[in-house]
C-alpha positions in Angstrom: 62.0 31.5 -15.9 62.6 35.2 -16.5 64.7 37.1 -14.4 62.5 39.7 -13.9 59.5 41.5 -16.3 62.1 43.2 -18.7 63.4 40.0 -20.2 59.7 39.8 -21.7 58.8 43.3 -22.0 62.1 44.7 -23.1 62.3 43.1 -26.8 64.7 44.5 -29.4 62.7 46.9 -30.5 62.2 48.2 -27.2 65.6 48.3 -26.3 66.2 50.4 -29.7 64.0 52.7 -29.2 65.6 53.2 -25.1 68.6 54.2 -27.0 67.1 56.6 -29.4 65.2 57.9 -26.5 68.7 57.9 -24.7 66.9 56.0 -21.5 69.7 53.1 -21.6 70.8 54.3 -18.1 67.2 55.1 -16.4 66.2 51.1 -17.2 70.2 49.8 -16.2 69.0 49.1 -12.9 65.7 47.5 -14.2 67.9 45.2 -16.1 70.2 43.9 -13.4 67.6 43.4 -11.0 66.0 40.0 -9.8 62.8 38.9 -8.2 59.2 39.9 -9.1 59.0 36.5 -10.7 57.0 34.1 -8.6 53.9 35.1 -6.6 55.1 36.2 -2.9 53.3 36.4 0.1 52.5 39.9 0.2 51.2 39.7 -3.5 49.2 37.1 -2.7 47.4 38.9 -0.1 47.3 41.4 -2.4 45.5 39.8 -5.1 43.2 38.4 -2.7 41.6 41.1 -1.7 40.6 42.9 -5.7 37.6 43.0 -7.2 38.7 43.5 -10.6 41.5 43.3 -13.4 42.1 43.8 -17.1 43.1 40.7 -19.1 45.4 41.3 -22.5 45.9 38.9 -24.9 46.5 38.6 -29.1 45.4 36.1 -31.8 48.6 34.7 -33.2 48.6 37.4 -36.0 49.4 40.1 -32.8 46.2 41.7 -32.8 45.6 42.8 -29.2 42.5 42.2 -27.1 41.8 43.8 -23.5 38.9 42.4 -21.3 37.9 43.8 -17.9 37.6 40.7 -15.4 35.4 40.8 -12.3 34.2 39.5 -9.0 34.0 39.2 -5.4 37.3 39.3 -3.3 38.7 36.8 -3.5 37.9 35.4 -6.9 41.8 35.6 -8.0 43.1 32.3 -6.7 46.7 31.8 -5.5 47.4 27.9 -6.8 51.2 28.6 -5.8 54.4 30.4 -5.8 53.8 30.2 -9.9 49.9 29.7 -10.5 47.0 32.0 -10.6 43.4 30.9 -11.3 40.5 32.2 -11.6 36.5 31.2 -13.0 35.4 32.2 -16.5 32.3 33.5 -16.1 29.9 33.5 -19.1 29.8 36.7 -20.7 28.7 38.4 -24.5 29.5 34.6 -25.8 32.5 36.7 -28.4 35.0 34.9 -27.0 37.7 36.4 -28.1 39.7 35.9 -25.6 39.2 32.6 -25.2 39.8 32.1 -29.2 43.3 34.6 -28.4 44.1 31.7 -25.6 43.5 28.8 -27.9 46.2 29.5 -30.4 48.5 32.3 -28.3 48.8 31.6 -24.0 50.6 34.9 -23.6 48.7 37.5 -22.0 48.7 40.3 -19.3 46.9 40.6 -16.2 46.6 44.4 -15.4 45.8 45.7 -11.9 44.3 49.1 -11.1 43.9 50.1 -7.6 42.8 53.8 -8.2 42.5 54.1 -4.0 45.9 53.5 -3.3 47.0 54.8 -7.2 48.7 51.9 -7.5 49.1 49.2 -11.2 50.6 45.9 -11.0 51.2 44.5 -13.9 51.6 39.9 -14.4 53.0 38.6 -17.7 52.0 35.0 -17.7 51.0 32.5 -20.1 47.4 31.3 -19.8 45.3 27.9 -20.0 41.8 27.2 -20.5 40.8 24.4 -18.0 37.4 23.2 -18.4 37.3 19.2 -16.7 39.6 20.2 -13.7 36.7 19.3 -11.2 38.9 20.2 -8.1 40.5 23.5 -9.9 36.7 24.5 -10.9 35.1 23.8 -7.3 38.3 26.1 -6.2 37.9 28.9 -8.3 33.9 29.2 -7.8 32.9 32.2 -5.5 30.8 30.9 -2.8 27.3 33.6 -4.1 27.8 32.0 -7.8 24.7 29.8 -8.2 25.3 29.0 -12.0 27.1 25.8 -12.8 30.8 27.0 -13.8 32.3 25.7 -17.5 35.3 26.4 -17.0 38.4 28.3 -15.3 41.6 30.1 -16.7 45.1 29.2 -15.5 48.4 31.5 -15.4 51.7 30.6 -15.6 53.2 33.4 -13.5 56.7 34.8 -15.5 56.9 37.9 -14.3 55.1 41.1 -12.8 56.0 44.7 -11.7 54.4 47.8 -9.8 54.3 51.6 -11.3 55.0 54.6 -9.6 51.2 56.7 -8.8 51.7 59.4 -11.7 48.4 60.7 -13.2 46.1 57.8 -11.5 43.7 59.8 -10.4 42.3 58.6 -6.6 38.9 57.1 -6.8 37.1 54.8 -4.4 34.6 52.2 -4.9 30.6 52.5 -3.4 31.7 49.9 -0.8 34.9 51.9 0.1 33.1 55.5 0.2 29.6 53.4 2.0 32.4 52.5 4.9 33.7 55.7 5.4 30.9 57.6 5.5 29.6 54.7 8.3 32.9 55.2 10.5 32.4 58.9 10.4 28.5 58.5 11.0 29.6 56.2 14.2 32.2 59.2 15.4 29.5 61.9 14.9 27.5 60.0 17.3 29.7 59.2 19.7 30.2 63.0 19.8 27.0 64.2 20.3 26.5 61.8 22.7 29.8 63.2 25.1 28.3 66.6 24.3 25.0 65.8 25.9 26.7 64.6 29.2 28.4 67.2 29.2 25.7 69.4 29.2 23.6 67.6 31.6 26.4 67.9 34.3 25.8 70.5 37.0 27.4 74.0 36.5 30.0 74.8 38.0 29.5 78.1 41.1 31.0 81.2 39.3 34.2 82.6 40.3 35.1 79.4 40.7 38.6 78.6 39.4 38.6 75.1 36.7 42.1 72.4 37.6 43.5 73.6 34.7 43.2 77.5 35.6 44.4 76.9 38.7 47.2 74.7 37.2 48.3 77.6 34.7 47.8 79.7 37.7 50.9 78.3 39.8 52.5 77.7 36.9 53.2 81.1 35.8 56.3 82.9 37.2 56.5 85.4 39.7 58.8 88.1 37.6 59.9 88.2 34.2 63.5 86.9 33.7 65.5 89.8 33.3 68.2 89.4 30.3 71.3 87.8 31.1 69.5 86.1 34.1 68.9 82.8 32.2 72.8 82.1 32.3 73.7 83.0 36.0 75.5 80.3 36.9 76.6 78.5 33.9 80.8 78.6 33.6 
């Protein structure tokens, strides 16, 4: 198991070009620190709640392939501290990645949460399970009517988080749709506490409100003259 991501990202032509770049120091601490290699609680929760994801992967010649990946929330399983999973839907029928997976596991699951600007970024190695009955009924969303083929299982080695530079904040329909309801529900409640306050009796004029007559009593008599403030200190 890797330490953490940079034992699989950081490869020796990486870590020459860190030197060129003289950014030895900047990615010291990267190095030396552990964790971020098993699936945690909080990520977990996390991943339960997206709706989408990129998928990378590379034939065994290298050449790359990226593939968006989407679905309810929810439809990223959490197996265990090690193990994501999650349904193969039918798509173009290329299946590139799948062919990618069949003679090279290693891929990346990329994370984009433009809300919060936030990427999380899972190195893993992946497997295509198609007559995992159990693993299959898991994986299914509960609004999927088609019979599912198959599901694709990660080996969780490592993952990381990026700072929010240049993400630019974006929300989803469902994410604007509930904000604009909340402020919709506030704007009523508003006008409502308007009207009964218009409907209450007014009040005879001249007549002093609680709070003029509280600022009223409040206010002192004479000005305090300078030097009065500190009569009686030593």
């Amino acid at each position: 198991m890797a330490r953490n991501f940079t034992e699989i990202a950081y490869s020796p032509a990486v870590r020459a070009m860190q030197r060129k770049m003289k950014a030895v120091e900047i990615n010291a601490d990267l190095q030396r620190s552990s964790g971020r290699n098993t699936v945690t609680p909080a990520l977990a929760t996390y991943l339960a709640s997206r709706i989408s994801f990129y998928l990378a992967s590379a034939s065994a010649a290298g050449q790359p392939y990226i593939q968006h990946r989407g679905g309810p929330p929810g439809f990223i399983k959490t197996i265990d501290s090690q193990t994501l999973a999650f349904a193969d839907f039918e798509g173009n029928k290329q299946y590139v990645t799948l062919g990618n997976l069949s003679e090279n596991p290693r891929v990346q699951l990329f994370f984009m949460d433009y809300a919060q600007r936030q990427r999380l970024k899972i190195w893993g190695r992946a497997e295509i399970v198609e007559h995992d009955e159990s693993l299959l009924a898991l994986v299914t969303p509960k609004t999927w009517r088609k019979p599912l083929r198959r599901a694709i299982r990660i080996a969780v080695e490592a993952w990381d988080v990026n700072c929010p530079a240049y993400i630019p904040q974006l929300f989803t329909v469902d994410e604007v749709e509930a904000a604009h309801a909340a402020m919709l529900a506030r704007i009523a409640e508003l006008e409502a506490e308007i009207g009964r306050l218009k409907s209450r009796p007014a009040r005879m004029a001249g007549s002093a409100t609680p709070d003029k007559r509280l600022r009223a009593t409040a206010q002192p008599k004479g000005r305090i003259k300078r030097g009065e403030a500190d009569h009686g200190k030593d």
